[in-house]
C-alpha positions as CSV (number, residue, x, y, z in Angstrom):
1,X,63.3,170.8,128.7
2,X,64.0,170.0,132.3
3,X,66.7,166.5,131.0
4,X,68.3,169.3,128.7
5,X,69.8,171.7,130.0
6,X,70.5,169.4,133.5
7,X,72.8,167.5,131.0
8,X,74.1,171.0,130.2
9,X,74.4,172.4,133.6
10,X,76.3,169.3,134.8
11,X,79.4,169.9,132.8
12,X,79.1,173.3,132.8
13,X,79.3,173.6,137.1
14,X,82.3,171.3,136.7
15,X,83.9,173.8,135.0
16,X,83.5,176.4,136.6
17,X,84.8,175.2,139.7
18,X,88.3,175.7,140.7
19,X,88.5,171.6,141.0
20,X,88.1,171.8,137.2
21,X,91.0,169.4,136.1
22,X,90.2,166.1,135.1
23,X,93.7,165.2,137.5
24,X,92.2,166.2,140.6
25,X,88.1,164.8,139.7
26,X,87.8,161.0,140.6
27,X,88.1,159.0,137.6
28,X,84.2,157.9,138.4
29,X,82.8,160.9,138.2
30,X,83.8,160.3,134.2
31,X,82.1,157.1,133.9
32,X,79.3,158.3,136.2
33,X,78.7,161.5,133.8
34,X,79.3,158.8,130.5
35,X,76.9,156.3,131.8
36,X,73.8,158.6,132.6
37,X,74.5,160.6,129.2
38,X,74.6,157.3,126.9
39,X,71.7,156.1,128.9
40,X,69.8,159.5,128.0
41,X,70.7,159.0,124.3
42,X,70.3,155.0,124.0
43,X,66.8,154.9,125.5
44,X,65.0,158.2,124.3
45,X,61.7,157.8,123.0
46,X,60.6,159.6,119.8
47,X,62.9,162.2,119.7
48,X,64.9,163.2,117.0
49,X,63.9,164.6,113.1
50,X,64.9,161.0,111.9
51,X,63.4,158.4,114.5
52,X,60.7,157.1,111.8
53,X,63.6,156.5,109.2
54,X,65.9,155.0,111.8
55,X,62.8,152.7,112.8
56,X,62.3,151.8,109.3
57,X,66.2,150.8,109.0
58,X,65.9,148.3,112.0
59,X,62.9,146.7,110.9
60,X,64.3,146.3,107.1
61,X,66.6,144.0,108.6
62,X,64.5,142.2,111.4
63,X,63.8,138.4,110.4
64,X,66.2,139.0,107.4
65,X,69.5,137.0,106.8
66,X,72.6,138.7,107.3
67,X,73.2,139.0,103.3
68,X,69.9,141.1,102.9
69,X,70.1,143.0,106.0
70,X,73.9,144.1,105.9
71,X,73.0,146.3,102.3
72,X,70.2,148.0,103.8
73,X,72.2,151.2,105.2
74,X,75.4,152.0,106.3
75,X,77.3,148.4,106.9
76,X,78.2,148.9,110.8
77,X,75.0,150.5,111.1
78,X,72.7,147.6,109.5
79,X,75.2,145.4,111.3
80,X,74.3,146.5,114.6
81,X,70.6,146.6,114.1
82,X,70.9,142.7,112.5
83,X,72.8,142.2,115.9
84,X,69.5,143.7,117.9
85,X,66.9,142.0,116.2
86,X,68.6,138.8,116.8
87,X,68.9,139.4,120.6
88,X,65.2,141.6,120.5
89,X,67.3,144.6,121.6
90,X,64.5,146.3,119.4
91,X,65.8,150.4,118.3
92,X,66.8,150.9,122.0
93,X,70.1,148.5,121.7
94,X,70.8,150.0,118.6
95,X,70.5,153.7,120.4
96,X,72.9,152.4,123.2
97,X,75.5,151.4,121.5
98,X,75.9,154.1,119.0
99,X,75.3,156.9,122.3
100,X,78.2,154.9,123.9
101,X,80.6,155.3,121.5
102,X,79.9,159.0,120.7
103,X,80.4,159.5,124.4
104,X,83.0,157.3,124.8
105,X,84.7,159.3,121.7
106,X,84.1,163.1,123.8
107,X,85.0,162.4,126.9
108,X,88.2,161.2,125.6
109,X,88.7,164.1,123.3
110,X,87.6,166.3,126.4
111,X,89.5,165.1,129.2
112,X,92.7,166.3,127.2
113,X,92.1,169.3,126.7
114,X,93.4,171.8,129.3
115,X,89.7,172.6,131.1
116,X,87.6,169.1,130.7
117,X,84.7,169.7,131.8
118,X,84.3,173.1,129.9
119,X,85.1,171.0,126.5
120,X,82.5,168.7,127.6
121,X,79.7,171.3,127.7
122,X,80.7,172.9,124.5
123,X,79.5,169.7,123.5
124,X,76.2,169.2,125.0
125,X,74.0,171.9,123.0
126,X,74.3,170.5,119.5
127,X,77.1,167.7,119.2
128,X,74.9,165.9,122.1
129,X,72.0,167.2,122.4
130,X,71.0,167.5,118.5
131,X,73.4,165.4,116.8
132,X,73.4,162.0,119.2
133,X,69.9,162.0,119.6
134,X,69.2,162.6,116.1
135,X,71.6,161.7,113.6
136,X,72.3,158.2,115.0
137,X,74.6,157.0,112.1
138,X,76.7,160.4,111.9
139,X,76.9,160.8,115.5
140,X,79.1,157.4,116.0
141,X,81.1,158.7,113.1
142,X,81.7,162.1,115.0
143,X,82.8,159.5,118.0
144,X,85.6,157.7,116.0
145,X,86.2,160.5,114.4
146,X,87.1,162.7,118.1
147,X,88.9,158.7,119.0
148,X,91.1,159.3,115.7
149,X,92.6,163.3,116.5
150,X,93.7,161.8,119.6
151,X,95.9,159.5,117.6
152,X,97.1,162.0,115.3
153,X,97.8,164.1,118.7
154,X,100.0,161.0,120.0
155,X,101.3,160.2,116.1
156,X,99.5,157.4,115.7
157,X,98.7,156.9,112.2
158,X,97.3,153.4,111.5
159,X,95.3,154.1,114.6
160,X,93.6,157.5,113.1
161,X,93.1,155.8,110.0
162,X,91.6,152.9,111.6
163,X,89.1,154.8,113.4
164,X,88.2,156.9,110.7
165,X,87.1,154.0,108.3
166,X,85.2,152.8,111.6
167,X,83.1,155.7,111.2
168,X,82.4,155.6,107.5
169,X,81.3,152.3,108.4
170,X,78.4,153.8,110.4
171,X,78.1,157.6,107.7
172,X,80.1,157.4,104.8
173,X,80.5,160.7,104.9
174,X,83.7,160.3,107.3
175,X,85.7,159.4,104.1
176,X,86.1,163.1,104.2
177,X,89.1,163.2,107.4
178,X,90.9,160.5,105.4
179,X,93.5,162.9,104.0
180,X,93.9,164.6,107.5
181,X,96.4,162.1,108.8
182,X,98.5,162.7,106.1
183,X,98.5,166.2,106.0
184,X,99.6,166.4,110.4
185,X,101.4,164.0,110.6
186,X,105.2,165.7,110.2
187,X,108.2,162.9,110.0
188,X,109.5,162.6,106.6
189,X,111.6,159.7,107.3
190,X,107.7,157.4,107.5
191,X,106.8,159.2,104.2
192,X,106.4,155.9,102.8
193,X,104.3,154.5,105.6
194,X,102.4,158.0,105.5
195,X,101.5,156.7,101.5
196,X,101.1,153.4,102.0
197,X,97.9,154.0,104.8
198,X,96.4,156.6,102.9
199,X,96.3,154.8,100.0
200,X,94.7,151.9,101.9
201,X,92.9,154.6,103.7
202,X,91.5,155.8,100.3
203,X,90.8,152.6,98.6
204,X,88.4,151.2,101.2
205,X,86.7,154.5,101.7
206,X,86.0,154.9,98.1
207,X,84.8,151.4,98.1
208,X,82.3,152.5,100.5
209,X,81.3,155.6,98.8
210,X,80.9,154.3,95.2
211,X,78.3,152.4,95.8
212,X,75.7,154.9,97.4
213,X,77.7,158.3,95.3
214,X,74.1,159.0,93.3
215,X,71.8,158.5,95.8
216,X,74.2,160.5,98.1
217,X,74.4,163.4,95.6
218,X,70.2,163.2,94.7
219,X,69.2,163.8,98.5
220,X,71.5,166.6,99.3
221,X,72.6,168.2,96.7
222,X,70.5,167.8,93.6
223,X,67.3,168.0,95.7
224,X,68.8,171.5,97.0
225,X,67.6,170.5,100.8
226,X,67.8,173.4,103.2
227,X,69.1,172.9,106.8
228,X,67.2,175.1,108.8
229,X,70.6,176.7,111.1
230,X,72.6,175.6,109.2
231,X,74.9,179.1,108.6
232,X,74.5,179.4,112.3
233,X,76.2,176.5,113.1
234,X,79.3,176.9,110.4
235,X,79.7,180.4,112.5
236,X,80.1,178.8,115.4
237,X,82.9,176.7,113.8
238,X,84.2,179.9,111.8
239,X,84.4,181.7,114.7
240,X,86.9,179.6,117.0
241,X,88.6,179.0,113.7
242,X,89.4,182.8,113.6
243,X,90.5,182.8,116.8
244,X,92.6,179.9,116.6
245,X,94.7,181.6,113.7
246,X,94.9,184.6,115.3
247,X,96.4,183.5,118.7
248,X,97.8,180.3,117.4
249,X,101.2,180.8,119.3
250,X,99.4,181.2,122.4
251,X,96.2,178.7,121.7
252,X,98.4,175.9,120.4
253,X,101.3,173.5,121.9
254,X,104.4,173.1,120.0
255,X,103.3,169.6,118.6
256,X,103.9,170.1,114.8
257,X,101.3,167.5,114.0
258,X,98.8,169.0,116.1
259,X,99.5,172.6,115.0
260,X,99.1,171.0,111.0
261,X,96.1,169.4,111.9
262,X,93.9,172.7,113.7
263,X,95.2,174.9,110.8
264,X,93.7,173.2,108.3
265,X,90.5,172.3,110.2
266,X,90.2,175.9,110.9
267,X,90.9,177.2,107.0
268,X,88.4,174.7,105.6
269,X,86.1,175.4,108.7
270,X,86.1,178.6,107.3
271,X,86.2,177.8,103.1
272,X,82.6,176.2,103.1
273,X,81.0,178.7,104.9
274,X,80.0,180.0,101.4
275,X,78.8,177.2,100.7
276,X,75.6,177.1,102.6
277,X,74.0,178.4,99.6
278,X,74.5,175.5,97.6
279,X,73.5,172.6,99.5
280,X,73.1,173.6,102.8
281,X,72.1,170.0,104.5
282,X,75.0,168.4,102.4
283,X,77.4,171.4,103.7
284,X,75.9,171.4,107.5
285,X,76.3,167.2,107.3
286,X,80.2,168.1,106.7
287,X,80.5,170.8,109.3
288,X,79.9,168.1,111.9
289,X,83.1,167.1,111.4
290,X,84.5,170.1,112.3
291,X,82.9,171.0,115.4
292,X,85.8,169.6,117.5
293,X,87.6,172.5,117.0
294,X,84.7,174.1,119.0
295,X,85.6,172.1,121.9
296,X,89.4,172.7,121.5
297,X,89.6,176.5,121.5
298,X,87.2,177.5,123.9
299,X,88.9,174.7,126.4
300,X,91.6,176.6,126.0
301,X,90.4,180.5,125.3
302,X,91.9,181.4,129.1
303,X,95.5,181.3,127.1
304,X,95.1,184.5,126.2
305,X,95.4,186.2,129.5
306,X,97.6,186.2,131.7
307,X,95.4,188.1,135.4
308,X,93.6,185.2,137.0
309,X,90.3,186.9,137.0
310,X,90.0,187.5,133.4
311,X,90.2,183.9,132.9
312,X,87.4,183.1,135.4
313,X,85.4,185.2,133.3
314,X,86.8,183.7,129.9
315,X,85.3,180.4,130.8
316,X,82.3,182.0,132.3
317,X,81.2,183.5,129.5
318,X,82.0,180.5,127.4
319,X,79.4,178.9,129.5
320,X,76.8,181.2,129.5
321,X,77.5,181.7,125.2
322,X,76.3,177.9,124.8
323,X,74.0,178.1,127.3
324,X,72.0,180.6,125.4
325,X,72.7,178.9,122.1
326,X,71.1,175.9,123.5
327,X,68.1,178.1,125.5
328,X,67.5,179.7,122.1
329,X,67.2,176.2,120.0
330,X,64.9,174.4,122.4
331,X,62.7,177.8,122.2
332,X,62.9,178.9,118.6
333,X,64.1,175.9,116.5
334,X,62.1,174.6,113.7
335,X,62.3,171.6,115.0
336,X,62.5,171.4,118.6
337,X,59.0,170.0,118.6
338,X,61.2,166.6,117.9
339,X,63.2,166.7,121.1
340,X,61.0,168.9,123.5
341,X,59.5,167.4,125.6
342,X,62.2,164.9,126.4
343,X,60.6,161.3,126.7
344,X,62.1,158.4,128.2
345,X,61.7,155.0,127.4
346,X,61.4,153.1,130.2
């Protein structure tokens, strides 16, 4: 457990200290932090729920041609493991690239927020820790997908869409935040370029969707899976939700899009919770999506006080909050036994 929570403590020390800004940190310390984490997540050994399936994948497409290999998951996924058995990267190259870009895709999303480092260890109990070392394919959607709010933050929409249909290359799934860059962004006068991407936006991500929509629906929904936490985990994305639109004039800037865009992560964040008892793997796979808004408001929880000390202890306790959650799912988790004890594969 000892490589767990040292990724966690990391992060977390950063921000607590009063040199918390990712202004006054050297820009290395970033890539040092990014480098050791992807390393971490590209060459674990066994761990993860899905390691045998994700074996399986690469070896459906080892010594295969492209044609055959390319239709045997997700397209950028079967891509990249094509790619490794050609070089004999082996499940390790495949690891590394997708933990690079789900890092590459937080600490981008992190270092804007107004306390880095504390957005960066929200994200190190399940959005690392669970998700990156064991949902392979969703986990380099949930990096585009973090790369893509930042263009909806700057008003970039062919870059948010762009990203977004990079991830449902990887977990079809991500077809899901197509409608979101519509929805934020707020000039009227690019209405019609606002139609035009979605509609390009729509039409490729229901080209990927069509094609896998039964098997989709048979293994979690149909087959009624249950995702042990599940409900736990939409609470923890209900709960900053709340908080976001109760405080919104003090947690929020005055960006339009960006105020368009948390409000309606925060209302559907908390819509589906209801939904656990229906499918809760297909609803929890969803949630993913969502858990952003985990790292957004509790970067940014301070806001609402105004004594110096009170906000020491805001970020304090946001600390020791995820610090428990992750203590309590290496303990008690049903399936810890897949991640503890961390191996290595060198």
């Amino acid at each position: 457990m000892f490589i767990y929570f040292f990724m966690f403590a990391l992060p977390a020390l950063f921000a607590l200290s009063p040199y918390n800004s990712s202004k006054s940190l050297a820009h290395l310390a970033w890539w040092v932090v990014g480098i050791v984490f992807t390393l971490f997540i590209g060459f674990r050994y066994q761990i993860g729920v899905d390691w045998e399936a994700y074996l399986t994948m690469y070896y459906a497409t080892l010594d295969q041609p492209f044609s055959k290999s390319i239709v045997t998951t997700d397209p950028g996924y079967a891509f990249l493991n094509w790619v490794s058995g050609l070089i004999g990267g082996q499940i390790y190259m495949v690891n590394l690239v997708c933990g690079a870009i789900v890092m590459t895709g937080i600490i981008s999303f992190s270092r804007r927020q107004l306390n880095p480092w504390l957005a960066f260890a929200v994200s190190v109990p399940y959005m690392i820790i669970v998700a990156s070392m064991g949902y392979s394919r969703q986990s380099v959607s949930l990096g585009f997908e973090l790369l893509a709010l930042i263009a909806i933050a700057d008003g970039r929409l062919w870059r948010f869409y762009l990203f977004v249909l990079l991830g449902a290359l990887f977990h079809k799934t991500a077809v899901i935040l197509l409608p979101f860059g519509f929805l934020s962004i707020a000039s009227h006068n690019r209405l019609w370029e606002r139609l035009l991407v979605l509609g390009i936006g729509v039409w490729v991500g229901l080209m990927l969707v069509t094609e896998y929509y039964d098997s989709m629906m048979l293994s979690y929904v149909e087959a009624q899976l249950e995702s042990s936490g599940s409900l736990i985990r939409l609470v923890m994305n209900a709960l900053p939700a709340v908080l976001l639109l109760l405080f919104r004039k003090k947690l929020m800037p005055n960006d339009k899009s960006e105020q368009r865009l948390w409000i309606l992560v925060s209302l559907i964040s908390i819509a589906i919770v209801p939904l656990v008892g229906f499918a809760s793997t297909a609803v929890d796979r969803i949630a993913l999506y969502f858990m952003p808004l985990q790292l957004y408001v509790f970067s940014r929880l301070h806001l609402l006080f105004d004594n110096r000390l009170l906000k020491s202890f805001v970020v304090l306790g946001v600390v020791i909050v995820y610090g428990l959650v992750l203590w309590t799912w290496l303990n008690y988790g049903n399936y810890k036994v897949f991640w503890v004890p961390y191996k290595f594969w060198l």
